[in-house]
C-alpha positions in Angstrom: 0.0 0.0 0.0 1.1 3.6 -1.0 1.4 6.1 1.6 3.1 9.0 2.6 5.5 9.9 5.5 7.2 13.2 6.2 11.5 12.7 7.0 13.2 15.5 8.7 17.2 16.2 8.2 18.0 17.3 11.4 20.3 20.4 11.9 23.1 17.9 13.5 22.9 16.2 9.6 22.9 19.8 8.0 26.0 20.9 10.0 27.7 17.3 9.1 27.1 18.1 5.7 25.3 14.5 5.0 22.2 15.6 3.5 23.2 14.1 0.2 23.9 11.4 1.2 21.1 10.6 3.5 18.9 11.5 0.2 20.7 9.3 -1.8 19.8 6.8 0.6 16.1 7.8 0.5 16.3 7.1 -2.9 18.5 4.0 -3.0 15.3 2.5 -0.6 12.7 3.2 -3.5 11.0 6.1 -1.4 9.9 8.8 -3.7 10.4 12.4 -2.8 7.6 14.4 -3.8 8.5 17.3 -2.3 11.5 19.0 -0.4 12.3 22.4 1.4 15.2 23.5 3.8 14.1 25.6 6.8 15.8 27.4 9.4 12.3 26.3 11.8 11.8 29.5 15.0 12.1 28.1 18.7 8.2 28.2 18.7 7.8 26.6 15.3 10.1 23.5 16.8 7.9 23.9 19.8 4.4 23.6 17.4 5.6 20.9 15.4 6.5 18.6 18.4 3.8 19.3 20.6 3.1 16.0 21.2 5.9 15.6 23.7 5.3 19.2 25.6 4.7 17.2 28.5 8.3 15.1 28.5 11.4 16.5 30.0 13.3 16.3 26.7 11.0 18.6 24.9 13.3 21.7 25.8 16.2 20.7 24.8 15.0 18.8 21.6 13.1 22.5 20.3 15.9 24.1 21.1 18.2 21.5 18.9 15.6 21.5 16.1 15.6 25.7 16.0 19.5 25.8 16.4 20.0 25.6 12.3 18.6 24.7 9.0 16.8 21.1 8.4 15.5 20.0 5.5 12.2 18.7 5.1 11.0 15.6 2.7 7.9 14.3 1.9 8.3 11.0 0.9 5.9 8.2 -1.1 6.2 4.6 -1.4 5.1 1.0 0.0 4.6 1.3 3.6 6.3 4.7 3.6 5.8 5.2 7.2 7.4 1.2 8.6 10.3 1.4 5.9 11.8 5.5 6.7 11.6 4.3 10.2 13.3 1.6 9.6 15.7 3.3 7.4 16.7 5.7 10.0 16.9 2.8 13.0 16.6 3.1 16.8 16.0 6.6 18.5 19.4 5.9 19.6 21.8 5.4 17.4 24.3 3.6 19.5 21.3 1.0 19.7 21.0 1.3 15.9 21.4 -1.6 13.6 24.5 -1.2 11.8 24.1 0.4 8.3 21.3 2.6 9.3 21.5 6.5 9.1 21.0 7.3 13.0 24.3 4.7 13.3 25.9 6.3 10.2 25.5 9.6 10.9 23.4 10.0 14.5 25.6 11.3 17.7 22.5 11.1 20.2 19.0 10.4 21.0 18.6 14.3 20.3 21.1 14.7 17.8 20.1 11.2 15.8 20.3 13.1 12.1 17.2 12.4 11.1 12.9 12.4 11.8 10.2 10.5 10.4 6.5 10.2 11.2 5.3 7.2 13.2 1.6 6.8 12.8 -0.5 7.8 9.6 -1.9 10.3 11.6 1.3 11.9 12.9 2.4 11.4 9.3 -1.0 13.5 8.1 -0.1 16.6 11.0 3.5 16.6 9.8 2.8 16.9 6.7 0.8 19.7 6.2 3.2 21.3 9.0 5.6 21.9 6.3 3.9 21.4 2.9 0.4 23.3 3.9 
């Protein structure tokens, strides 16, 4: 089944200079991008867009990271778009990563993991029209 997901390069990915890469990738999985945008996203933009976890101790630090530079934005197409950019990216962690996937590539922390990807169709839905209206 078709469906769409939103991925994130995160500013830690930016700053690395790995966005090509981790596109090439995208690409290399049979994910189409449809569309793509790079973003310099304010504190409260960060804070809107990860609302969900307002309630979390992390959510400070992670808006904070996300408004500290540029990301780029992807909306992505393909089977099971959603299950296979997650697991693409790998574990929230990317010291518990499976090896050859782009939070163990190119991922420094749970925070600072390169990259973001919806996890739900619903989430995916939100996300979306975050960035692409």
């Amino acid at each position: 089944m078709k469906e769409r997901t939103l991925a994130i390069i995160k500013p830690d990915a930016v700053r690395k200079r790995v966005i090509g890469k981790i596109i090439q990738r995208i690409e290399d999985e049979g994910l189409e991008i449809l569309e793509m945008k790079m973003v310099h996203l304010t504190k409260e933009e960060a804070r809107q867009f990860y609302y969900i976890h307002k309630e979390k101790a992390f959510y400070d630090s992670l808006t904070d990271f996300m408004s500290s530079g540029r990301v780029v934005a992807l909306l992505l197409e393909g089977e099971k778009a959603i299950s296979h950019w997650r697991e693409v990216m790998g574990s929230t962690d990317p010291a518990e990563a499976k090896p050859g996937t782009i939070r163990r590539l190119y991922g420094f922390s749970v925070e600072r993991n390169a990259v973001h990807g919806s996890d739900s169709p619903e989430t995916a839905e939100y996300e979306i029209k975050f960035f692409f209206g």
